[in-house]
Backbone bond lengths (Angstrom), bond angles and torsions (degrees), N, CA, C in turn:
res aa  C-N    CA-C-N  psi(-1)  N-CA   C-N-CA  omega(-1)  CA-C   N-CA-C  phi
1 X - - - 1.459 - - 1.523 111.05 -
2 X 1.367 102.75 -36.54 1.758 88.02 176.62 1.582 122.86 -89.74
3 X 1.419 110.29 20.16 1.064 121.71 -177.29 1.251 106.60 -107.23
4 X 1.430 111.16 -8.14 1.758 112.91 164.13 0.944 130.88 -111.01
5 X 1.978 114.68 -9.47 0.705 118.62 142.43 1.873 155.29 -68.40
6 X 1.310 88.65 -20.28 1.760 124.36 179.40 1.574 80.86 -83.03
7 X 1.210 145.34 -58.49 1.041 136.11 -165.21 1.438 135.99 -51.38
8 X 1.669 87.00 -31.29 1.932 108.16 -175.90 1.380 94.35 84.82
9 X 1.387 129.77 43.01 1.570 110.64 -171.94 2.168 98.52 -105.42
10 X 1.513 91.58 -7.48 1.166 94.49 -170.20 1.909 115.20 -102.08
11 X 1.336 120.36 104.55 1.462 111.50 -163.79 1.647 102.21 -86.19
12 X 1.303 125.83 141.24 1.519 124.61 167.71 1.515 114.67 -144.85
13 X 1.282 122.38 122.40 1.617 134.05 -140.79 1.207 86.02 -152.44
14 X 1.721 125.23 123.78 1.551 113.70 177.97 1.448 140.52 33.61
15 X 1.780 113.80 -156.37 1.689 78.33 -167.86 1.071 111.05 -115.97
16 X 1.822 120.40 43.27 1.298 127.56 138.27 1.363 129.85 -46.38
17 X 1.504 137.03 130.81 1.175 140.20 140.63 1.408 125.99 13.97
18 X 1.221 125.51 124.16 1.224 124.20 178.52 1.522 110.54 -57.48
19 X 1.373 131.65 148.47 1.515 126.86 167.36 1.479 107.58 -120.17
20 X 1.247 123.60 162.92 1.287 109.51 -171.52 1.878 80.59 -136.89
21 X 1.942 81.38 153.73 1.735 89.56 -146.75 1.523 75.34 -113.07
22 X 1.434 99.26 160.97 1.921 132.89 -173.20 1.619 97.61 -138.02
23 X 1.307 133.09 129.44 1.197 139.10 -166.84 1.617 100.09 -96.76
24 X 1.308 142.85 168.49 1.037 136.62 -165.17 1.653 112.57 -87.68
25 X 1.939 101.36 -45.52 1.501 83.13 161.89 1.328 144.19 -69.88
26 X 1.260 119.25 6.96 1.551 116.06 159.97 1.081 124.83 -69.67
27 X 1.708 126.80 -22.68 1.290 116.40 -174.86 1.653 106.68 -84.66
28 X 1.514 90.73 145.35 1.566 111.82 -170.69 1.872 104.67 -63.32
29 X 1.317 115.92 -34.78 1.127 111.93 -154.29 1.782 86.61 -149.61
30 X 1.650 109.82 176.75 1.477 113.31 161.59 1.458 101.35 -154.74
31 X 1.188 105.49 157.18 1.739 135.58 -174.00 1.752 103.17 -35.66
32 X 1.152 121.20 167.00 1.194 109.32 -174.37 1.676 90.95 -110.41
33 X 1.416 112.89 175.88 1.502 115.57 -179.83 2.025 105.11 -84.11
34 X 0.723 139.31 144.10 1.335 149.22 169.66 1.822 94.50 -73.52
35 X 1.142 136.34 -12.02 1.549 118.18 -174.72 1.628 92.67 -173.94
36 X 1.481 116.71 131.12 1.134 123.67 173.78 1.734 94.94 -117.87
37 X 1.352 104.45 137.26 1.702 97.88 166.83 1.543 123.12 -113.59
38 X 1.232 108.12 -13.76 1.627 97.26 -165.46 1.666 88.23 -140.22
39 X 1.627 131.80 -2.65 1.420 109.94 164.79 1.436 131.37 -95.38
40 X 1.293 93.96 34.72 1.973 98.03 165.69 1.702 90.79 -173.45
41 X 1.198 88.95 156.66 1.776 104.66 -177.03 1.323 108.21 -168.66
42 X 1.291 118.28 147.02 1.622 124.95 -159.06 1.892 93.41 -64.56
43 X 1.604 115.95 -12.06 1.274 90.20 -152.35 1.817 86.00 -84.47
44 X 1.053 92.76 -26.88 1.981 83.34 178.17 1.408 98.79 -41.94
45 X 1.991 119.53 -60.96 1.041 113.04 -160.34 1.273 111.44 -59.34
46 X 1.453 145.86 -27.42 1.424 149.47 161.82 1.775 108.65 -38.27
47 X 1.463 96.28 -76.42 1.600 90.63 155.82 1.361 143.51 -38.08
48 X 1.064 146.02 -45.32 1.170 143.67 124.93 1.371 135.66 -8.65
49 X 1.754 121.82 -51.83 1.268 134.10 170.77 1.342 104.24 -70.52
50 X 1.555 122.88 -57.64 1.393 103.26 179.58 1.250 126.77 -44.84
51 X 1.841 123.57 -68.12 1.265 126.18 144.53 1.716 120.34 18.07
52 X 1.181 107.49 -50.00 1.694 114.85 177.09 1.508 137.25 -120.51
53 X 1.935 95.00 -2.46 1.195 96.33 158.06 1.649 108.43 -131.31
54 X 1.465 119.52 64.51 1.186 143.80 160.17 1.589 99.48 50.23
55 X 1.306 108.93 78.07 1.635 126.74 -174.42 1.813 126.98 37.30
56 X 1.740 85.00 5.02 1.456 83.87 164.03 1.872 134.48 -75.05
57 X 1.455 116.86 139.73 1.248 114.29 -177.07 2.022 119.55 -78.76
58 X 1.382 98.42 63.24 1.526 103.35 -165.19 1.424 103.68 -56.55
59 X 1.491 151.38 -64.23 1.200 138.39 -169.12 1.707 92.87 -134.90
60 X 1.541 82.88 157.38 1.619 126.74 -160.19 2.043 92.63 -72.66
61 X 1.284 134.58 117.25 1.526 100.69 141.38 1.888 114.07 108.49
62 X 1.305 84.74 -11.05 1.541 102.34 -173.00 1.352 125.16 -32.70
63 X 1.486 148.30 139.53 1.167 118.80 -169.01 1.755 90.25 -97.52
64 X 1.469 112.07 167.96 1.528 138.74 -153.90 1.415 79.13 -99.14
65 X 1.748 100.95 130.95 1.615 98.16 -170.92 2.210 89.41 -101.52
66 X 1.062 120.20 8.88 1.435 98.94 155.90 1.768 116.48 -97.51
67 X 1.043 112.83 0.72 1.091 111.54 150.44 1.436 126.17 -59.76
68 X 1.335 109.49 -49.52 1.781 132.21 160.01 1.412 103.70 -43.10
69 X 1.434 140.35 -79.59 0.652 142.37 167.40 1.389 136.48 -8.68
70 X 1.451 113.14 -65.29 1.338 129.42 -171.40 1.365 94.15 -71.06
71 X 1.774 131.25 -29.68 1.335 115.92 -175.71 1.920 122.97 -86.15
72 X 1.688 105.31 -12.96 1.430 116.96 174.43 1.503 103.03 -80.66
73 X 1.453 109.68 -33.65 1.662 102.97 -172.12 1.547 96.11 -68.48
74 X 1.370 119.69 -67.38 1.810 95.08 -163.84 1.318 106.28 -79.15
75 X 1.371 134.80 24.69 1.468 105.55 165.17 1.435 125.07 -146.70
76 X 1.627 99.86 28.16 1.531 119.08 177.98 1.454 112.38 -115.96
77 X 1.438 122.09 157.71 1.582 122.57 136.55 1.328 143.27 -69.04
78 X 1.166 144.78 -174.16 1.090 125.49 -151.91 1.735 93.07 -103.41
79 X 1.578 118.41 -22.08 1.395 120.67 -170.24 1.733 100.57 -111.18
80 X 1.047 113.01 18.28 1.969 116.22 175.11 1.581 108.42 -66.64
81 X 1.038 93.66 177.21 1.833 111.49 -163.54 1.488 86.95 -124.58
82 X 1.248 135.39 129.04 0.958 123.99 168.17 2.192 108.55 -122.55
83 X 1.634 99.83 126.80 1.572 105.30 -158.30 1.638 92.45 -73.27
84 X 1.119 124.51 -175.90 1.770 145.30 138.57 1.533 114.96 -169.54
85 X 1.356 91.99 102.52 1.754 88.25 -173.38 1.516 100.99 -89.10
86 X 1.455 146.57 11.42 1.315 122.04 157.59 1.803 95.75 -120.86
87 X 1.266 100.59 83.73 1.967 104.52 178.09 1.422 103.20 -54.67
88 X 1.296 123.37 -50.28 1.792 105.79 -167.94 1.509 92.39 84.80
89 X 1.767 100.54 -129.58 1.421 107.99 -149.06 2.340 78.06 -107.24
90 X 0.742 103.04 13.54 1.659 93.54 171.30 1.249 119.99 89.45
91 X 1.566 104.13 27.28 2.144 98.46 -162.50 1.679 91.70 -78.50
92 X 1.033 119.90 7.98 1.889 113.01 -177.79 1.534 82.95 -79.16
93 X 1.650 123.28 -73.79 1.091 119.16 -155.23 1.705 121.58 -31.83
94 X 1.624 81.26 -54.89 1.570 86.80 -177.77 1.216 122.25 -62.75
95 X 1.160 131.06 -29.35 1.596 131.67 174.23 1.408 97.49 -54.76
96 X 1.526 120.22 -68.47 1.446 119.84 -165.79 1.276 91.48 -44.01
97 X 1.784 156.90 -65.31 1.155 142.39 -121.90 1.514 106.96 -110.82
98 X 1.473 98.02 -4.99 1.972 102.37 177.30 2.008 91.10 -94.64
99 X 1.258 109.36 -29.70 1.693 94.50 -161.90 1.211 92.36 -84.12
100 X 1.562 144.84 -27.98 1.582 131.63 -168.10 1.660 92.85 -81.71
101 X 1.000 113.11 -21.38 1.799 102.46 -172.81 1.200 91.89 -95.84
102 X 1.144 137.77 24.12 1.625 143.36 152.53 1.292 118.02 -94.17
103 X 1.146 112.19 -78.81 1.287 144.57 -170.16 1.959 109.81 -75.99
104 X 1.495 129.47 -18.70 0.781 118.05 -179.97 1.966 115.55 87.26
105 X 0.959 112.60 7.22 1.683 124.71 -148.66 2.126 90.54 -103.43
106 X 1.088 105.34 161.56 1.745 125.63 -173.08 1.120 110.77 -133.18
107 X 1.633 117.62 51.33 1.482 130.39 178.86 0.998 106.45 -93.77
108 X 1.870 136.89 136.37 0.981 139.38 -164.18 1.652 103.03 -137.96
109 X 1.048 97.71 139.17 2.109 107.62 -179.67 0.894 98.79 -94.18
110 X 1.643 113.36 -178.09 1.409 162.96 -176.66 1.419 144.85 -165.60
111 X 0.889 115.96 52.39 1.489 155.82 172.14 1.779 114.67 -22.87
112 X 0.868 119.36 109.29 1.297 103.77 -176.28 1.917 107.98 -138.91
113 X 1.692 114.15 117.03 0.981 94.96 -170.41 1.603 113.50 -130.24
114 X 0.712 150.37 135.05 2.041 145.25 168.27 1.453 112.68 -27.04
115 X 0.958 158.75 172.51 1.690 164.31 170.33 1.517 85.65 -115.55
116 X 1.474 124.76 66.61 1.219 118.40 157.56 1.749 105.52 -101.15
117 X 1.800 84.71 134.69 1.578 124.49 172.57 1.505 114.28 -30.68
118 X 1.017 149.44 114.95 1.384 155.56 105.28 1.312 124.97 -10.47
119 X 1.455 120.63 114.78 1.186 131.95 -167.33 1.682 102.42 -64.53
120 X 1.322 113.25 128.06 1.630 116.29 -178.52 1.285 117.40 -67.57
121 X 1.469 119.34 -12.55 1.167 118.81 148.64 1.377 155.52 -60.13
122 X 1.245 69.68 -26.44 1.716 107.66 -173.31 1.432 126.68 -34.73
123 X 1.342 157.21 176.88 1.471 153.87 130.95 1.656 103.35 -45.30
124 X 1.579 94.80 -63.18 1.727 100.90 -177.81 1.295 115.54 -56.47
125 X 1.176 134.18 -37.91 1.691 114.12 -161.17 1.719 82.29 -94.63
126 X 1.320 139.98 -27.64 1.523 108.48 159.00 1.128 138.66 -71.88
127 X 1.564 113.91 -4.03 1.377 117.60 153.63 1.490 127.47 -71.32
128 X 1.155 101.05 -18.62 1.719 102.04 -177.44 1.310 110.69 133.30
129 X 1.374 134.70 -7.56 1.612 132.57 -157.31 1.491 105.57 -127.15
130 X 1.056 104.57 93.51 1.647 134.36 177.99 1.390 106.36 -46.64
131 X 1.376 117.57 -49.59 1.618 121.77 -161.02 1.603 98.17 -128.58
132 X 1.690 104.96 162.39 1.328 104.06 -173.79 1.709 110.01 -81.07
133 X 1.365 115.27 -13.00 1.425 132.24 158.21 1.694 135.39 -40.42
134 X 2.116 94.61 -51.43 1.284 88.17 170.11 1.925 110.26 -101.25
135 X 1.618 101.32 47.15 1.399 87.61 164.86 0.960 118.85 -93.62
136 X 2.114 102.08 -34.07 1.393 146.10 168.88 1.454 107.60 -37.87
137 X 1.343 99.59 -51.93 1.659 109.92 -173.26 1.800 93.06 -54.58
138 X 1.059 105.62 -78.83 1.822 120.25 -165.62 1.175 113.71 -41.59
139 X 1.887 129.94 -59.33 1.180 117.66 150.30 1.605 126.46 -11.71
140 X 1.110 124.96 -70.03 1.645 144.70 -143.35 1.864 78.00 -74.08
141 X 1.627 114.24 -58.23 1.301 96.88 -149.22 1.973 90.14 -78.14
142 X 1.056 121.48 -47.21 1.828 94.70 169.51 1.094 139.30 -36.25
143 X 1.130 97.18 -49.64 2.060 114.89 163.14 1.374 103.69 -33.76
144 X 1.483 108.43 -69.69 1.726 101.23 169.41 1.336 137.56 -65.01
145 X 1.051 99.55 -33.09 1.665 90.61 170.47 1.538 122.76 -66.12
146 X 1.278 115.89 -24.30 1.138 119.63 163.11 1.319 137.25 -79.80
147 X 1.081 106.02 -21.64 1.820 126.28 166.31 1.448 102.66 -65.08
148 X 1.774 116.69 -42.60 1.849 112.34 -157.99 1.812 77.63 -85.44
149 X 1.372 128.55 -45.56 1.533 112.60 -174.53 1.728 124.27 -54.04
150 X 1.404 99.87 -27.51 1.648 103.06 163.49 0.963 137.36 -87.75
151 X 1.637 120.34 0.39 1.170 149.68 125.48 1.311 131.50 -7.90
152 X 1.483 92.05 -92.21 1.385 120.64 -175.12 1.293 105.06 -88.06
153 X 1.454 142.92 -11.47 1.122 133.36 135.72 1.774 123.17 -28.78
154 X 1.333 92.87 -84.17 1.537 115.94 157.73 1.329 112.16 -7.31
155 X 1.050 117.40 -95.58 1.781 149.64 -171.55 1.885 84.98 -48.36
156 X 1.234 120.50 -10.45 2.131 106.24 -167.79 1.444 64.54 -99.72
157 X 0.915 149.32 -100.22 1.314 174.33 -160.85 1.441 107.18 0.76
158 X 1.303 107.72 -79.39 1.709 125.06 165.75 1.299 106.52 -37.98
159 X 1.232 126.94 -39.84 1.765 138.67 -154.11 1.564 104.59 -84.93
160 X 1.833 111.83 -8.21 1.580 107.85 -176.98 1.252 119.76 -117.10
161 X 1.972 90.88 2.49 1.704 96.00 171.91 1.025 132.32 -91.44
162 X 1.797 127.12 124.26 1.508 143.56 -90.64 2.246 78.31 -124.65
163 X 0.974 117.49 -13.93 1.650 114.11 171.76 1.640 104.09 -79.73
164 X 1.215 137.46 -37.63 1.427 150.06 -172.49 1.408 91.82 -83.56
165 X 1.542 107.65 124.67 1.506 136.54 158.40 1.130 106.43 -72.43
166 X 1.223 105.60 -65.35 2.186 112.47 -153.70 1.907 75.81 -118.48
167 X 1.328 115.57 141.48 1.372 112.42 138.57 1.489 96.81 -148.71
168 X 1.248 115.44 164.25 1.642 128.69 -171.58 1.193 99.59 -151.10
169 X 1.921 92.00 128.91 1.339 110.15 -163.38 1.307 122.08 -77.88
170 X 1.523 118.16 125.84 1.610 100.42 -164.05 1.972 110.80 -71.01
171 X 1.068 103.31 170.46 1.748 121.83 -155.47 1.881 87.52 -86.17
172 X 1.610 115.26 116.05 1.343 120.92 125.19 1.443 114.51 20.79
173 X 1.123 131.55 99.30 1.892 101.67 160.85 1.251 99.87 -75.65
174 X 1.487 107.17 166.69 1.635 128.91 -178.29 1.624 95.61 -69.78
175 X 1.150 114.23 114.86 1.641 124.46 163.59 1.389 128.74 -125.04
176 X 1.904 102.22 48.91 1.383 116.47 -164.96 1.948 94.86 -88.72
177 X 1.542 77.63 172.03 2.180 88.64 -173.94 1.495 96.38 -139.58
178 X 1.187 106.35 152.73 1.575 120.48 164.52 1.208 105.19 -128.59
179 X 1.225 113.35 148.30 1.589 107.93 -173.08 1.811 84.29 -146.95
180 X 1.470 97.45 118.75 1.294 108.83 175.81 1.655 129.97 -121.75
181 X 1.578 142.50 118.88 1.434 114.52 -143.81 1.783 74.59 -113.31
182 X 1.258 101.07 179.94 1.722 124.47 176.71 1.417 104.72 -96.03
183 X 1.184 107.89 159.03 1.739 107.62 -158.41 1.287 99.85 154.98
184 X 1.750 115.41 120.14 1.171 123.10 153.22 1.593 135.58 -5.99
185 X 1.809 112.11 137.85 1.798 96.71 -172.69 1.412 113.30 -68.94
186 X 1.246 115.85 168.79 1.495 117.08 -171.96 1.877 94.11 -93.51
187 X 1.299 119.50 -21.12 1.809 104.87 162.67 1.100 125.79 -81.81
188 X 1.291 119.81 157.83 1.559 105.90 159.66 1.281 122.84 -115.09
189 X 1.335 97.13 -166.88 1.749 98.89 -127.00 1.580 94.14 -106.58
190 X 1.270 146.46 121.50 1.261 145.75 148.95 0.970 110.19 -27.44
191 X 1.264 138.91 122.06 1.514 144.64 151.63 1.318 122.30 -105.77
192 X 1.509 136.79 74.77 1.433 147.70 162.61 1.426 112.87 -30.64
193 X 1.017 114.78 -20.03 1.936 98.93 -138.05 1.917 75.03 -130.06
194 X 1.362 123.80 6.57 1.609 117.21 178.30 1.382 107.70 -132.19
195 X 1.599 118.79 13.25 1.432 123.35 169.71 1.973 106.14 -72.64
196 X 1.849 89.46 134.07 0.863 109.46 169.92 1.550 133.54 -137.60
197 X 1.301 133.35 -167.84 1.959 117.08 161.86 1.555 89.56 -59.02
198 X 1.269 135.10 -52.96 1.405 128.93 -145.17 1.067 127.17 -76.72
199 X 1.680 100.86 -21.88 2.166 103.09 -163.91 1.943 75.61 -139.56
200 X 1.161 115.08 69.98 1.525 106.42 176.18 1.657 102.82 -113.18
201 X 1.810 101.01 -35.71 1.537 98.38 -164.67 1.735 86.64 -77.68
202 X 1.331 126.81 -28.15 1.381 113.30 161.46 1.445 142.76 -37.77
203 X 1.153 96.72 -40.35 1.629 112.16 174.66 1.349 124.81 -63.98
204 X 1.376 91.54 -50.48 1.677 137.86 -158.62 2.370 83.71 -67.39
205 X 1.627 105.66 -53.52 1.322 93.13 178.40 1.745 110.08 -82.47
206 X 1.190 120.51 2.88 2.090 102.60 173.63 1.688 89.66 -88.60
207 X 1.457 130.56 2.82 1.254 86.42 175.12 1.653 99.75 -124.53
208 X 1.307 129.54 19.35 1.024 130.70 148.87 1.613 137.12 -99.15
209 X 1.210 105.82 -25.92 1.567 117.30 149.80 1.925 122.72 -130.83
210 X 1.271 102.82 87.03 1.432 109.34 -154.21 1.401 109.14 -84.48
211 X 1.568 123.73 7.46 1.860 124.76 168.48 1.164 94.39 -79.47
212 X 1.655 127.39 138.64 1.155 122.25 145.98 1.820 114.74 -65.04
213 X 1.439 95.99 173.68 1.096 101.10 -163.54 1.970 118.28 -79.60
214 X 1.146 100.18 -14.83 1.391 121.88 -174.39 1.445 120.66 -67.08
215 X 1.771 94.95 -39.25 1.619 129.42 -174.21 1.434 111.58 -30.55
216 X 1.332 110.01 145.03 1.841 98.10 176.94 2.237 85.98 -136.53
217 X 1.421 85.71 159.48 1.194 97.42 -165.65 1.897 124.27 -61.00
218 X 1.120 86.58 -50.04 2.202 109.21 151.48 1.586 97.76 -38.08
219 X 1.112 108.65 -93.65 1.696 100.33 170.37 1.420 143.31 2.30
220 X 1.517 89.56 -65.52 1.520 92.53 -166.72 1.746 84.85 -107.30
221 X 0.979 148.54 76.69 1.758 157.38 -168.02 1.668 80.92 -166.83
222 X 1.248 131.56 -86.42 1.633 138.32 -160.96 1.969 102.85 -56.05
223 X 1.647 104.69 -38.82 1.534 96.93 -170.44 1.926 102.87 -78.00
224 X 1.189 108.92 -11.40 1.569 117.46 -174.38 1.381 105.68 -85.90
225 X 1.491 120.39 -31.39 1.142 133.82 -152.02 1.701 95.25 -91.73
226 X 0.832 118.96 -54.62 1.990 134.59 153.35 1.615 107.95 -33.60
227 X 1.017 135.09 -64.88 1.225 152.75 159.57 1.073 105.22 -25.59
228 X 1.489 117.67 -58.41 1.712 106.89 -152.04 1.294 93.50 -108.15
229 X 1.611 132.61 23.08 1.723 130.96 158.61 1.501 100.61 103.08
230 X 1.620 128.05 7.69 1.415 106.81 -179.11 1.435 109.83 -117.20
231 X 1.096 113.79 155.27 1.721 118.48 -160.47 1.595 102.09 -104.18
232 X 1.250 112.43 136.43 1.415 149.66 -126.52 2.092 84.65 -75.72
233 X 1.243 116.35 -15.79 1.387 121.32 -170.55 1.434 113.07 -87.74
234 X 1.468 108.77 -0.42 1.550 117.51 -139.98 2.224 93.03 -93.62
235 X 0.979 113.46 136.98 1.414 110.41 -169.25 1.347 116.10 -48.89
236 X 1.231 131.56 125.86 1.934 131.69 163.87 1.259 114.30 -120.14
237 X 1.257 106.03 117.22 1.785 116.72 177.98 1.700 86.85 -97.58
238 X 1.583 86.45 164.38 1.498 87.77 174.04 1.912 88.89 -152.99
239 X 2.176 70.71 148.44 1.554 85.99 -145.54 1.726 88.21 -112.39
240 X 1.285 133.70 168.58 1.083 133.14 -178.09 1.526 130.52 -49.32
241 X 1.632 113.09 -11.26 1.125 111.42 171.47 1.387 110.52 -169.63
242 X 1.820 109.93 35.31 1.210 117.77 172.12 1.698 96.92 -170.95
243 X 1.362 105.92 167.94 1.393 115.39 -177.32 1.469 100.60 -106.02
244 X 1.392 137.67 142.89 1.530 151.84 124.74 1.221 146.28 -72.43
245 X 1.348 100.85 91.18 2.143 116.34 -164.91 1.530 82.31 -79.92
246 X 1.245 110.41 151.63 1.630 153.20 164.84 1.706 90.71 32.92
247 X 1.283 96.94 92.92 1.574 93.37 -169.70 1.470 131.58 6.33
248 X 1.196 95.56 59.36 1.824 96.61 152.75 1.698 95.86 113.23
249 X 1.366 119.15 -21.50 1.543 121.09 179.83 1.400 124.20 -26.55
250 X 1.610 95.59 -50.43 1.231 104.75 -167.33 1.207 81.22 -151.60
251 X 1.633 103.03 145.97 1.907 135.66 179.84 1.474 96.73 -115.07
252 X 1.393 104.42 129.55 1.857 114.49 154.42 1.395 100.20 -129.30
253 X 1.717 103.46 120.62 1.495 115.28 154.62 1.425 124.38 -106.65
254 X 1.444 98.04 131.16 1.742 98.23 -164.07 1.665 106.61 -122.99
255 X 2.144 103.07 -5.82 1.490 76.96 -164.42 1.865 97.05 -110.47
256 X 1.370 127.24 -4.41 1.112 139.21 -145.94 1.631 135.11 177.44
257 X 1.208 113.22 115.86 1.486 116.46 -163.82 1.717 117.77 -124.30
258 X 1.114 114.71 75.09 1.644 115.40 161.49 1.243 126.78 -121.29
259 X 1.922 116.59 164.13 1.672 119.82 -175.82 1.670 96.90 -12.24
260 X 1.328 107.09 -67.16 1.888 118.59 -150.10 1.196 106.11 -56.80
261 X 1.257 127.78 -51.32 1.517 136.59 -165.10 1.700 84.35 -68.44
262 X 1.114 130.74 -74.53 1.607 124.43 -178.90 1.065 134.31 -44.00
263 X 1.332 117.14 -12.04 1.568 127.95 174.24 1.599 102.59 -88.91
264 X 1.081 115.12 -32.62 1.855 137.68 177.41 1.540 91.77 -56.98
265 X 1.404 116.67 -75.17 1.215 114.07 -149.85 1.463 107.13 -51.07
266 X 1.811 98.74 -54.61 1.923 114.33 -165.67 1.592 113.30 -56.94
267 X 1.605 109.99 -17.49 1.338 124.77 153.66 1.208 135.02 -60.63
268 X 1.505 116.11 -10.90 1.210 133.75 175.16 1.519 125.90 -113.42
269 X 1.234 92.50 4.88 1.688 114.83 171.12 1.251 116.29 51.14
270 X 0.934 127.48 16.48 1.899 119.37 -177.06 1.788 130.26 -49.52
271 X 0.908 118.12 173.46 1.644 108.90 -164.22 1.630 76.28 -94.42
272 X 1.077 124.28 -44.52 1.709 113.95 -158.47 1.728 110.19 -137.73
273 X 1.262 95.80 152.58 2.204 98.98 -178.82 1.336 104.71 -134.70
274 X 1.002 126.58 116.88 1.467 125.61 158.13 1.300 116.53 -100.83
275 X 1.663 116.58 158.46 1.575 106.31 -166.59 1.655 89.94 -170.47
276 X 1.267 100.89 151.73 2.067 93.64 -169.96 1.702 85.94 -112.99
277 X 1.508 80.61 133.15 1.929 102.84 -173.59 1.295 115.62 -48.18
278 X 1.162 127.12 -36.15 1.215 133.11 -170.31 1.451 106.42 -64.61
279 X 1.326 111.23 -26.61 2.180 118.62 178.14 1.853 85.45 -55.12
280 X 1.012 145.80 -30.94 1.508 127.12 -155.62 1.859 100.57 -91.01
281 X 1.549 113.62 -22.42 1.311 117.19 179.35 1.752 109.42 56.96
282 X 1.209 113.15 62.54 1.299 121.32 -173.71 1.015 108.63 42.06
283 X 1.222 153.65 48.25 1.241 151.95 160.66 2.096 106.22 -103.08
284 X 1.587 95.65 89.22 1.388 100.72 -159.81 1.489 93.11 -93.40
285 X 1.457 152.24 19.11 1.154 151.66 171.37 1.909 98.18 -88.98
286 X 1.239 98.01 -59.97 1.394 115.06 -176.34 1.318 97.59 -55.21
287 X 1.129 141.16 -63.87 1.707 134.79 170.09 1.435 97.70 -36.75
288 X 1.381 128.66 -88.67 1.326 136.48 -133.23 1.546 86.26 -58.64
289 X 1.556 127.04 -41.55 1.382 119.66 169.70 1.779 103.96 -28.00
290 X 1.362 113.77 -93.68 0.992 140.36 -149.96 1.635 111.67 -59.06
291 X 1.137 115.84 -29.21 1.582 114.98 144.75 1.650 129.97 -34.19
292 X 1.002 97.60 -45.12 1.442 125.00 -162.35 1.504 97.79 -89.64
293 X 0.683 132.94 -50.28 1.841 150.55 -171.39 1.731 87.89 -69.36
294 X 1.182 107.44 -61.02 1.404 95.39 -170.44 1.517 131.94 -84.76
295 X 1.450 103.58 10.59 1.117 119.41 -173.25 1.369 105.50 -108.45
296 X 1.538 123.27 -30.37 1.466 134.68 159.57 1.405 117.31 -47.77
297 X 1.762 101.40 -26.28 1.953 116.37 -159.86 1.690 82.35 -98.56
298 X 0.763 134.51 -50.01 1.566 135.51 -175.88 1.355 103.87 90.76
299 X 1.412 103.18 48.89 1.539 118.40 160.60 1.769 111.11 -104.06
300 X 1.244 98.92 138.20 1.295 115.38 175.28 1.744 118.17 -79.04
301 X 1.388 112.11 90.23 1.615 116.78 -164.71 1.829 97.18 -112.20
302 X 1.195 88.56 137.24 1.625 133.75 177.98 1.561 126.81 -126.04
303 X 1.616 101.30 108.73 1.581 94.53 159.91 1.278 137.35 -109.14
304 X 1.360 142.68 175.03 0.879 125.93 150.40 1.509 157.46 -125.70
């Protein structure tokens, strides 16, 4: 007590209650403002876009990504997801990827934007960017390239100062992107209830060769990967003749199916395998094998 008192920690003013006082620099953090008026303005954010697309005025209105900023720093973790389902020109992204290369933090977005049209007049659609999406796209990947160039700048930099014996350059953070659009499945679709004389040998082929023909292999790996409960972020190595979701969890083979490749996989123990039937080329011994094999492994196998 007299150490809070000697301190002044204790305030007493009439015959209110004692309060006990906290000085301002102790607090870790402070309240945010309910209304800022004059420290961010789209025209910064204008500034900014040019800045990265070589003083061109690509979109109208942009929001000021330290505005972004100031709102992930006080009210995120360092490993949060941070959503924006109307991205615009992407100033979320960039905040998330200027404040972790600040702050040290493994915050990851989600961006979600319309394929809305670009005025043909525009700066942008004479630059090349059709939709307000792939401006989003282009932003994000400059943003990075310029983040890994200040980087590795950095890291040369540190590496020539003549007091440091040993220094070791710290590691890149991961500043990878997926950019995924919406679009019809790459199978098709059984239709029972629309069989007729006319569209029968139609039918008759979605359920014997059910990829459309258009399908690309990336494709149908992410639409399978959705399907079977794992989210599109989830790690895929790719292995010489199959893909590996969440290290090894789950196997999708899309390009090739024999003994060898199956002895590979069941070697890799996964909870689950998917594989499109047609990889066996009527070779229904080699299936009925591989049923069996994987049912011994107590893997959960699916074709299609």
């Amino acid at each position: 007590m007299k150490g809070i008192f000697g301190d002044k920690r204790v305030f007493l003013k009439g015959p209110n209650l004692p309060r006990y006082k906290k000085f301002e620099n102790e607090y870790q953090g402070k309240a945010l403002r309910s209304i800022y008026y004059s420290e961010f303005s789209t025209q910064q954010g204008s500034e900014e876009l040019r800045s990265l697309f070589d003083g061109k005025d690509i979109l109208e209105y942009p929001k000021p990504k330290e505005l972004i900023k100031t709102l992930i720093s006080a009210t995120t973790e360092d490993n949060d997801t941070i959503l924006d389902f109307f991205a615009g020109s992407a100033t979320t992204a960039q905040a998330v990827l200027e404040q972790n290369s600040q702050d040290g933090g493994h915050r990851k977005f989600i961006l979600v934007q319309l394929p809305e049209l670009t005025d043909v007049n525009s700066e942008s659609f004479k630059s090349g960017y059709k939709t307000i999406a792939e401006i989003g796209k282009a932003r994000i990947e400059k943003v990075i390239n310029k983040l890994q160039n200040e980087n590795e700048g950095g890291t040369k930099s540190k590496a020539k100062e003549p007091l440091r014996s040993t220094i070791e350059p710290q590691p890149i953070p991961n500043l990878g992107l997926k950019v995924f659009k919406l679009s019809p499945s790459n199978f098709k679709i059984w239709r029972g209830n629309e069989i007729n004389k006319e569209n029968l040998v139609t039918q008759l082929d979605a359920f014997t060769n059910p990829v459309k023909e258009a399908s690309k292999a990336k494709n149908m790996l992410f639409e399978l990967m959705l399907k079977s409960g794992y989210c599109l972020s989830d790690k895929v190595d790719e292995k010489e003749n199959y893909y590996s979701v969440k290290d090894g969890e789950l196997i999708i083979a899309l390009k090739e199916m024999n003994p060898k490749i199956i002895d590979k996989i069941i070697a890799d123990q996964p909870k689950k395998v998917i594989t499109l039937d047609n990889l066996f080329k009527g070779n229904d011994q080699l299936k009925t094998n591989t049923v069996l094999q994987m049912k011994d492994a107590v893997i959960d196998f699916k074709t299609i």
